[in-house]
C-alpha positions in Angstrom: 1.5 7.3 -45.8 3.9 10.4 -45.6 5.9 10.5 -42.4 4.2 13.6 -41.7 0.7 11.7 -42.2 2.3 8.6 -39.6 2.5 11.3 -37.0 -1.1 12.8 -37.6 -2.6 8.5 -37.3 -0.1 7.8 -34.5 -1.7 11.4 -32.5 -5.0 10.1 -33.7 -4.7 6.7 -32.1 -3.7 8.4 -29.1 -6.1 10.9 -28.7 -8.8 8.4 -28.9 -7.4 5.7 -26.4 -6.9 8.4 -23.9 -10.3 10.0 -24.4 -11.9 6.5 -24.1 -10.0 6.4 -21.0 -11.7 9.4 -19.4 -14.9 8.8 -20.6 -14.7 5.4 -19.2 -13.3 6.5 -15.6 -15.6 10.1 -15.2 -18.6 8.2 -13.9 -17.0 5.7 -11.7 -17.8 5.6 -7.7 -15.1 6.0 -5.4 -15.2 2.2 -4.4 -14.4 1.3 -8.3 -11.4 2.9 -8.1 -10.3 0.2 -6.2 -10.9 -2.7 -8.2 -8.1 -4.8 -9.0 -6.3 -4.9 -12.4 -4.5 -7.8 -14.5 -1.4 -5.3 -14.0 0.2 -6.8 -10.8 -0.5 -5.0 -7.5 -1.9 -2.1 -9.5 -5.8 -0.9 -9.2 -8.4 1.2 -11.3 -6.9 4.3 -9.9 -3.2 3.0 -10.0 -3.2 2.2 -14.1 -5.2 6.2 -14.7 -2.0 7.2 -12.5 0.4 5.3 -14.3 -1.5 6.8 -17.7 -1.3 10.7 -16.1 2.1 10.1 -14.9 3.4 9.5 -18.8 2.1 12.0 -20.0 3.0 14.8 -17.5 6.4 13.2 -17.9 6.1 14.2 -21.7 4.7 17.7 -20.7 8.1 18.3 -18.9 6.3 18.3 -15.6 8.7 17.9 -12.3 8.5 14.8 -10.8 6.4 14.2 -7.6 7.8 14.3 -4.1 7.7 11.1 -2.6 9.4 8.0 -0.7 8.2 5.1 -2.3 7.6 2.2 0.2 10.5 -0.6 0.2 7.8 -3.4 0.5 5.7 -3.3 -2.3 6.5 -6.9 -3.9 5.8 -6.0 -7.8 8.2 -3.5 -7.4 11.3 -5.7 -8.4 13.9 -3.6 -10.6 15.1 0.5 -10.8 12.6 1.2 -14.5 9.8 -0.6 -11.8 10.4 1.9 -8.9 11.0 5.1 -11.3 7.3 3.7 -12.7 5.4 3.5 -9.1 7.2 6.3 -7.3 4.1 8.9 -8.9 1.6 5.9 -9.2 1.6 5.3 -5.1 1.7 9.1 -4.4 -1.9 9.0 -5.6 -3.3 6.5 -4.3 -5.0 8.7 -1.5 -6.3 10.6 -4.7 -10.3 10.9 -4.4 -12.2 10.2 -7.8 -13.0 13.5 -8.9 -8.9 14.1 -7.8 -8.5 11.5 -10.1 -10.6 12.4 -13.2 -9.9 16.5 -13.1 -5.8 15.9 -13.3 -6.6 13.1 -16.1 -8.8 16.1 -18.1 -6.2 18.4 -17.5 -3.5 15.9 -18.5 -5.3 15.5 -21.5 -6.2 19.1 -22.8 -2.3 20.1 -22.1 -0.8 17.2 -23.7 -3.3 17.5 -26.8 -2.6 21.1 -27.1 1.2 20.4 -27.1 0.6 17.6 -29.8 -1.2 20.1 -31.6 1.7 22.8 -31.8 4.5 20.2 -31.9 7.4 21.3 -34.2 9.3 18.2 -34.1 9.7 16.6 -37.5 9.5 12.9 -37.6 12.4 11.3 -37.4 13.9 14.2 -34.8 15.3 12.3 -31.7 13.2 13.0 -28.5 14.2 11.8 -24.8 11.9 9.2 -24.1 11.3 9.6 -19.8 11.8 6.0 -18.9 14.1 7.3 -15.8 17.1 4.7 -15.7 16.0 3.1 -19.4 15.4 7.2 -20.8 16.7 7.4 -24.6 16.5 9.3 -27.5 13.8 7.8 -29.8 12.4 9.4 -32.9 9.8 11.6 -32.4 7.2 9.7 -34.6 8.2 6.5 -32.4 7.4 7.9 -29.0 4.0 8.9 -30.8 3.4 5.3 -31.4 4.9 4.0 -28.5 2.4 6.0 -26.1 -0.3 5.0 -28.9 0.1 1.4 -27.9 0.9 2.4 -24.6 -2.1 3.6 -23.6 -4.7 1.9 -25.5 -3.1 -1.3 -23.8 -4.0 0.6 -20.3 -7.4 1.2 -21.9 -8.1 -2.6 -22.0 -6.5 -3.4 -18.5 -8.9 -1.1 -17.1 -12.3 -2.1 -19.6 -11.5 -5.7 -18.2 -11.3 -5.0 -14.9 -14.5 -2.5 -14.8 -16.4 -5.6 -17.4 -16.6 -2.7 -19.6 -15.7 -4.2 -23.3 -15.1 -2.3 -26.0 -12.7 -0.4 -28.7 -11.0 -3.7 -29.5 -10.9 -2.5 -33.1 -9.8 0.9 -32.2 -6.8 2.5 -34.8 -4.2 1.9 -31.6 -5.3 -1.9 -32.0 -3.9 -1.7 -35.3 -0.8 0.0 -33.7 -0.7 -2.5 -31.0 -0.8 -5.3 -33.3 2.5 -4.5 -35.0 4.4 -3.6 -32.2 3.6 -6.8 -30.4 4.7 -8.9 -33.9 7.9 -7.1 -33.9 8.3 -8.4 -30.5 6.9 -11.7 -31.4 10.5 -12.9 -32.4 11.9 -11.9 -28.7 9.4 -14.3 -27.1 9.9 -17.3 -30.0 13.5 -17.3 -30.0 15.1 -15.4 -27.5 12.9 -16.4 -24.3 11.3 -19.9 -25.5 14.4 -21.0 -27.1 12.7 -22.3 -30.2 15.5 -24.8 -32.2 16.6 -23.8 -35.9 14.6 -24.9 -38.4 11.4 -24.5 -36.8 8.0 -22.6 -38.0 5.4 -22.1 -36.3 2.0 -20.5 -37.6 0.1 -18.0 -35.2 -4.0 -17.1 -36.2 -5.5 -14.6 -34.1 -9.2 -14.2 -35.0 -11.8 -11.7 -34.1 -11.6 -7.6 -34.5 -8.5 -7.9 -35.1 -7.6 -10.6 -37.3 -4.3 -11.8 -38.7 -2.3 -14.5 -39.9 1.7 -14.9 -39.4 4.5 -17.5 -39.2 7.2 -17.5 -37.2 10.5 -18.9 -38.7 14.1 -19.7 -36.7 16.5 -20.1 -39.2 19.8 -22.0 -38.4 21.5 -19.6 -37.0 18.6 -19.2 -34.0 17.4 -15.6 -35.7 13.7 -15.7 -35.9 11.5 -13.7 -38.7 7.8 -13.5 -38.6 6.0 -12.8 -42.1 2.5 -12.9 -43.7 3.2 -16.3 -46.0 1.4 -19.6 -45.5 3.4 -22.4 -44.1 2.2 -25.7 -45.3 3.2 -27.7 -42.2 3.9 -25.7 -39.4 5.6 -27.7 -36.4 3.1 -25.0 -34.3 0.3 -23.4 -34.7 -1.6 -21.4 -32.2 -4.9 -20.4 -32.9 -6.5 -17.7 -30.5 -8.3 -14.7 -30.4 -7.5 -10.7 -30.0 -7.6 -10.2 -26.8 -6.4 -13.9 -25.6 -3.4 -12.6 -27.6 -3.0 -9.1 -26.8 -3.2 -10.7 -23.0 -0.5 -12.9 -23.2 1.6 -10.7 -25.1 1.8 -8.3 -23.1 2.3 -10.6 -19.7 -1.4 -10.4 -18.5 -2.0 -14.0 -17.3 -2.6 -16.9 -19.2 -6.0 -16.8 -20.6 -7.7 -18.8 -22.8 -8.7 -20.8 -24.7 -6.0 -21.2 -27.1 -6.1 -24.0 -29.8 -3.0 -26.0 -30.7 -1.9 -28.1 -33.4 1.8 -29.8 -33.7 4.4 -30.2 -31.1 2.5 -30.0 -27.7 5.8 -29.8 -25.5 6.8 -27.1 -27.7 3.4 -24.9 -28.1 4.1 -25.1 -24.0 7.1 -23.7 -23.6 6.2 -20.8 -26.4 3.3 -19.7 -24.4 4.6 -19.8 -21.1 7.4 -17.1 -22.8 4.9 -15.4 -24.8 5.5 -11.8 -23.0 7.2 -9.6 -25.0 6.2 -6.4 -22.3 8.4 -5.5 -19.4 
């Protein structure tokens, strides 16, 4: 594809996550709202604020005024306080509070896709508050892509609402979280040189990838077959998706090789902050 035609798939992917999103959330009673997510302390209503608060971030919108509580105990770092601050300001948000400011979000943000006049690789302040930093333009497109369509799942499995595993930003999310996959197999599981290790995710999204550590500790992960793997991991989507992006430890996953060391990977298999 043309850089120009990365950016119109990345806006794609978007636009369909977050429209999923709304059409998912319009019909919900007030009490749903409430229901618990697999992001910690964070509700329903608390991942669509987190979602709305992105984008209006994106839109240039002021930030809300508000003292965020001291006590909230998922709150542990600066980039996790900048991230609640507009997340607890609406949680006395009503339902139809809730789903008019997502609609809204959504029709401004789309529109300002739409009329964009950044090229591709033109840096663009990513609003992360103390971890803000230029990005190319076409990777904050991809970035919210996966960001949101990740959202979309936290909220489907806490409503037991399946659905859009195969979506284009499941695609999108696949390669980011393999370009992580390295952090979590090197860096945080402390995998020795000279190991492989073979991951297979089945089911609609399916792929097949080894992991290598070479002797200097720097792990690569490609699409070639490794013939004996000291690890391989078998699992599906969203078992994977889950644990890469720090959402429990679900199962089941299937492993062959080194026990002790299939352990430790998977207890490090976050690669989200």
């Amino acid at each position: 594809m043309t850089d120009n035609q990365t950016v119109q798939a990345y806006t794609e992917a978007w636009t369909q996550s977050i429209e999923s999103i709304s059409e998912l959330v319009t019909p919900l009673p007030e009490g749903s709202w409430n229901r618990a997510t697999e992001c910690p302390g964070w509700s329903v209503r608390d991942v669509v604020s987190h979602v709305i608060a992105v984008e209006s971030d994106l839109l240039g919108d002021p930030r809300p005024i508000h003292s965020l509580p001291r006590d909230l105990r998922h709150v542990t770092t600066e980039f996790a306080r900048y991230i609640e601050l507009p997340v607890d300001k609406r949680r006395c948000h009503t339902a139809l509070e809730m789903t008019s400011e997502l609609e809204y979000t959504v029709i401004r943000r789309s529109r300002a896709l739409r009329n964009a006049k950044q090229t591709p690789d033109e840096p663009v302040r990513w609003p992360a508050g103390p971890l803000a930093r230029d990005v190319p333009y076409h990777e904050l497109l991809r970035m919210r892509a996966f960001d949101v369509w990740v959202h979309e799942q936290d909220l489907r499995r806490a409503l037991d609402a399946p659905g859009n595993l195969d979506a284009p930003a499941a695609l999108i999310t696949r390669d980011v979280l393999l370009e992580l996959l390295p952090k979590a197999v090197a860096n945080k599981a402390g995998v020795p040189a000279g190991t492989s290790l073979v991951l297979d995710v089945t089911g609609p999204v399916e792929f097949l990838r080894t992991a290598r550590v070479d002797a200097a500790g720097h792990c690569t992960v490609d699409e070639s077959i490794s013939l004996a793997p000291d690890v391989q991991l078998t699992m599906g989507w969203e078992t994977y998706l889950r644990l890469a992006c720090g959402r429990g430890r679900p199962g089941p996953v299937s492993v062959e090789g080194d026990r002790e060391l299939a352990e430790r990977v998977l207890a490090n298999f976050s690669v989200t902050i």
